[in-house]
N, C-alpha and C positions, 0 to 999 in steps of 0.2 A: 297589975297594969296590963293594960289591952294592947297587943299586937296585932299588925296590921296584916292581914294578908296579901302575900303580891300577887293573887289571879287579878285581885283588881285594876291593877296599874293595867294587865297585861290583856287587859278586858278591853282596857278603855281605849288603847293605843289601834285594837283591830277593829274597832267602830270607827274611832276616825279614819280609818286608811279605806274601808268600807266606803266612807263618805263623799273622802277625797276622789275615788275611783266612780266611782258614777256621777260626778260632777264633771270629770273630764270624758268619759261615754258620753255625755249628754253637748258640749261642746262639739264636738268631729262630728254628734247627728247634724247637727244644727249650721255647721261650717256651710255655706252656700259653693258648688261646682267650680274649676279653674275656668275662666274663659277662652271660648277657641282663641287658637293663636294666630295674629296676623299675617297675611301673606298677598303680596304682588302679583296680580293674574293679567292676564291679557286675553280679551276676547279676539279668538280666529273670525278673521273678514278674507274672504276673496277678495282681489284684485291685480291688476296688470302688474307686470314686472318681465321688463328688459332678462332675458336670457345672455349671461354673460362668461368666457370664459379665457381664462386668464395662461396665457401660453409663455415658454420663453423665445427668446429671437437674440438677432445681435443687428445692431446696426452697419448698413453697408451704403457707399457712396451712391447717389444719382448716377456719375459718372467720371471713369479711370479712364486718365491718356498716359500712357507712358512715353516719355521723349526719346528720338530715336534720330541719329543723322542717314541723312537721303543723299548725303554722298562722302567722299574718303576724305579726309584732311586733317591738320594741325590745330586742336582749338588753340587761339589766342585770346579769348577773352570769355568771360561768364559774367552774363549782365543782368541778373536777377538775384534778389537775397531769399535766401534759404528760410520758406516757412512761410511766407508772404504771397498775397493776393495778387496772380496774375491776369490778366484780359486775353483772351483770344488773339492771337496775333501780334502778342508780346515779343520782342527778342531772348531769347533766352543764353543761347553763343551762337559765339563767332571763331567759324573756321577761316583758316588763313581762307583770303577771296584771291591770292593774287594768281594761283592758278587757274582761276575758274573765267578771270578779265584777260588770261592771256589767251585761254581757248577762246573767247569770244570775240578779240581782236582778228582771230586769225578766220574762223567763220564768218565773220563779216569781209574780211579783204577777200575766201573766197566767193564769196556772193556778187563783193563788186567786179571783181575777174567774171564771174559770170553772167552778170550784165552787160559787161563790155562784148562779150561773144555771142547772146543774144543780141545786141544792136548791128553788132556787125553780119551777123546772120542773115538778119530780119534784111539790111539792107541789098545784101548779095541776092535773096531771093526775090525782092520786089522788081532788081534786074535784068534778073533772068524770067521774071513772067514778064517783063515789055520787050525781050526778044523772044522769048517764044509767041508770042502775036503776031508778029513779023515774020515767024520761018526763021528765024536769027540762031536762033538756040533749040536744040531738039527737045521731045519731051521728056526724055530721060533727066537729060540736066537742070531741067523744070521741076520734077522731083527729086530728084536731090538736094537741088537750094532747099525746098519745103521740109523734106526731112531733116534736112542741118538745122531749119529756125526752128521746129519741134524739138528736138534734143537740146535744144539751146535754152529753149522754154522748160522742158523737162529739170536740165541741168540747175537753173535760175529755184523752180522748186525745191531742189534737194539743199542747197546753199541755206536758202529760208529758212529750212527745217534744222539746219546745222545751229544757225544762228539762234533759233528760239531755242535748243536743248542746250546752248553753251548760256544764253542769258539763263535758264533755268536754276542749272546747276548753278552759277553765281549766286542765283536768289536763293537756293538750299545753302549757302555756304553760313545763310546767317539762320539759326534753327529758328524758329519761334514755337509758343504754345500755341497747340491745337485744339485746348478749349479753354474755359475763364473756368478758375477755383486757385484751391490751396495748394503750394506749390511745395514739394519736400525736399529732403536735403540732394547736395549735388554728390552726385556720383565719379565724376572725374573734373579734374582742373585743367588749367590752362597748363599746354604741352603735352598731351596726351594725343595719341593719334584713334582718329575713331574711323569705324570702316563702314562703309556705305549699309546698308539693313542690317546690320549685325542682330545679335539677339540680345542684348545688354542694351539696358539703356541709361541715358543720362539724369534723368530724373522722373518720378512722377509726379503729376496733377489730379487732381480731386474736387469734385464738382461738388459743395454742400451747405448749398443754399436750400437744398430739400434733401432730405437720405431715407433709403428702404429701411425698412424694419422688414427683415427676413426672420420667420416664425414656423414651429411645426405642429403639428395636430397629431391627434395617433386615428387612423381611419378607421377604429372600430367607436370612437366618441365621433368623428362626423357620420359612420353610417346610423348612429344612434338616434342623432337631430335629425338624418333623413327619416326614418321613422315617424319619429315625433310627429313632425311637418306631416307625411305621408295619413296618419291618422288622426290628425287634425287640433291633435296636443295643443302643439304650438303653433304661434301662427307666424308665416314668413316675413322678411322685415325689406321693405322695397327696395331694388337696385340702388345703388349710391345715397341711401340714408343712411347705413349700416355707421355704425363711428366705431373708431379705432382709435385706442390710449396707450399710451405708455407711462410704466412706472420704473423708474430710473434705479440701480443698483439698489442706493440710500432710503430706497422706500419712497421717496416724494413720487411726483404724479408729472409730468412732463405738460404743461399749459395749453399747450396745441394738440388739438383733436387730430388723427389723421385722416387717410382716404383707405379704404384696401382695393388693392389692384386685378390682384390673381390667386387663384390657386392652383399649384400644379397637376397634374392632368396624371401626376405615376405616385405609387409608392415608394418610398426605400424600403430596398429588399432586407435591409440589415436590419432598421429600426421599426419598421412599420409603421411609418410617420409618414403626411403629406406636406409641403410645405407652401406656406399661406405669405403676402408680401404686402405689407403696406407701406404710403409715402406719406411721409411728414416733413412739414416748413421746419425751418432750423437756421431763422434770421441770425440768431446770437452764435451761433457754434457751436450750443450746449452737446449736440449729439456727434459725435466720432466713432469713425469705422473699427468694427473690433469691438465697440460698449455692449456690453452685456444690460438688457433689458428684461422688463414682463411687457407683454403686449396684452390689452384686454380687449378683446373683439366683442363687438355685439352679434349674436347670430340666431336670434330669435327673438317673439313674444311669448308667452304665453298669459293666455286672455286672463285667467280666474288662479292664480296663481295661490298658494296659501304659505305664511311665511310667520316665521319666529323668532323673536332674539333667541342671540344665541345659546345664552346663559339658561335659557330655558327645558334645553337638550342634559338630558343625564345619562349614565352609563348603567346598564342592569350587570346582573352576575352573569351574566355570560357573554356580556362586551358589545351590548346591540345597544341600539339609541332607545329612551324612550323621555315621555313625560308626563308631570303629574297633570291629571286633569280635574278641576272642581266640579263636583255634579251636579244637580238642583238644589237637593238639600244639604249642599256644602261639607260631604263628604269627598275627601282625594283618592285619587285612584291611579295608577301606574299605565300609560297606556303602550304598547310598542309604539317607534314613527320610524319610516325610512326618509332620510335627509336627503336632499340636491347641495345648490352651489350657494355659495354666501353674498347675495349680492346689497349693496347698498345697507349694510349693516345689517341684513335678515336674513335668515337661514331657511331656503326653501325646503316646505315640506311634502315628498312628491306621493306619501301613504301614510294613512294612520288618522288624520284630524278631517273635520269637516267644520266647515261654518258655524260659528255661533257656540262654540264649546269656549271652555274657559280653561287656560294653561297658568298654571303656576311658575313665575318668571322669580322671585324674591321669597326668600323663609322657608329653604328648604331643610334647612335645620332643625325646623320649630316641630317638625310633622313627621310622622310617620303612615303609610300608606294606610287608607282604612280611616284615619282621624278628620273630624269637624274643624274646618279653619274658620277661619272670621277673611273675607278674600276681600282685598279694594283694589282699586284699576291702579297697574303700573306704569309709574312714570321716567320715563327714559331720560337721566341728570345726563350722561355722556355723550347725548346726542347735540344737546346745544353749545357743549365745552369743547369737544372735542371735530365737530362737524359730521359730516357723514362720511360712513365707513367706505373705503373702496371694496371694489367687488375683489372676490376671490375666487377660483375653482376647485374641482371637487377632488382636483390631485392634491390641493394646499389648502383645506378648512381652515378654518379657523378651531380650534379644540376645543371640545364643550367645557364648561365646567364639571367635576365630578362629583359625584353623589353623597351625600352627605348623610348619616344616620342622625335620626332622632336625639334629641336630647334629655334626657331624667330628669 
């Protein structure tokens, strides 16, 4: 009987494996390249953009009266509610008056005593000028009548003036406001003795129908914009167009544009800061003295401005901005960018880009610097859901996104 030998089996097993193996080399030749991966770019355009920058402030009243008695007395009464809208020439208390009607009684009864001796004056002199016509009366006693009706006249003056300082004081005895606004709590009650200008007062009022927005700048960022301006950067933005915003603790945006008024004219020697003042309407009350605000001024143009979402800004290994840029033949490449301020949801760019290049805004995951994307124009979802961005400054960016390595 014939036995088989096993080189054959063992023959036949490394032909097929032979076989199988260049069937799959011959599949990977034949496999067709991955496609570039897609990616969101945005073509850089020049254009104008508002220089804008975002400061803190606090709001302060139009205007402060403190209430003060203009003479010494007993209040008896307090005739305004605490917190409530007063008018000009409101009453606010009442000092006892009955001291103030007794001096005035008694000025007046001098006065009429003193018109009694003017009339009798006036009369003794008119008698003694028709004897001194005659030789009757010498001229001595001629002038003396004259001098008596003068003193008498005199005396009749000072009466007057008695009489108007005691009516005065009477009219001080009832306080009133000294200007229209919000009036705060009371400071003393009825029974309390208050003294003529003392330095306390009884209450204050608050003018805020409009209120400052007091704000500071550091004067090495305004001597920066003078530059700017000076070299023709930017361009200056005309007296009294400039707008001024506010944005309220909570982030929201204050409705009413403001005015700005001033800037002061010194430094603080502590802070280095100048301090800048605008007024805003504030029909509703929304704004009270002491709130903590951002004030966004505008304080320039600049004509040909260049600007990037922000998402567009990466971070390199050594902590500087850059971003990717697509070439012609849709290779990316890392480029540096020195950034400015965030205004209107764009991130200016003041070095680095130039018109007409193409930035990679979306699929920075997909790519690694050096690789072929497939690039389509990006479309900004958050802009219509969300509205547009306020501006920010360049003490409070907004944070770029961070950089993202390649994916396997």
């Amino acid at each position: 009987m014939l036995r088989r030998s096993p080189v054959v089996p063992s023959l036949l097993l490394l032909g097929a494996a032979v076989l199988l193996a260049g069937c799959n080399d011959a599949s990977v030749a034949s496999a067709p390249p991955p496609a570039p991966p897609d990616v969101s770019v945005v073509t850089i355009k020049a254009s104008p953009r508002a220089i804008i920058r975002e400061l803190p402030g606090r709001i302060a009243p139009l205007r402060v009266a403190e209430v003060r008695p203009r003479v010494s007395g007993i209040i008896v009464e307090r005739t305004f509610q605490q917190g409530s809208r007063v008018t000009a020439g409101d009453a606010l208390y009442q000092i006892d008056p009955k001291p103030f009607e007794v001096e005035l009684q008694a000025a007046e009864a001098a006065l009429a005593k003193a018109d009694a001796v003017k009339e009798q004056a006036a009369q003794h002199a008119h008698r003694i000028a028709i004897l001194a016509t005659t030789q009757a009366a010498s001229q001595a006693t001629n002038e003396t009548a004259i001098a008596s009706l003068r003193q008498a006249e005199a005396d009749i003056a000072a009466r007057n003036a008695d009489v108007a300082r005691a009516r005065l004081n009477l009219g001080y005895a009832t306080i009133r406001a000294p200007i229209s606004g919000i009036i705060g709590a009371a400071l003393l009650s009825e029974g309390a003795l208050v003294v003529q200008n003392e330095a306390a007062s009884l209450a204050t009022i608050q003018q805020l129908d409009s209120v400052y927005a007091d704000f500071t700048q550091s004067v090495s960022e305004m001597n920066r914009l003078r530059r700017d301006f000076e070299r023709g950067d930017l361009d200056r933005i005309a007296p009294g167009a400039a707008k001024v915003r506010l944005i309220l603790d909570d982030g929201s945006a204050y409705p009413l544009d403001g005015k700005l008024l001033f800037s002061d004219a010194k430094v603080d020697a502590n802070t280095g800061q100048v301090t800048l003042r605008g007024e805003f309407s504030n029909p509703k009350q929304e704004l009270l003295p002491g709130m903590y605000v951002r004030v966004q001024i505008e304080q320039g143009r600049d004509p040909d401005a260049i600007s990037v979402p922000p998402q567009a800004i990466q971070r390199n290994s050594a902590g500087g901005s850059e971003v990717y840029v697509v070439k012609d033949d849709n290779r990316v490449i890392a480029q540096p960018v020195r950034t400015g301020n965030l205004v209107e949801g764009q991130l200016l760019i003041t070095e680095g880009l130039e018109p007409g290049q193409r930035v990679v805004v979306e699929g920075f995951q997909k790519f690694a610097a050096g690789d072929v994307v497939n690039p389509s124009a990006w479309k900004d979802a958050g802009a219509s859901a969300d509205g547009p961005h306020r501006a920010a400054s360049a003490e409070h960016p907004q944070p770029p996104a961070p950089a993202r390595a390649k994916l396997d």
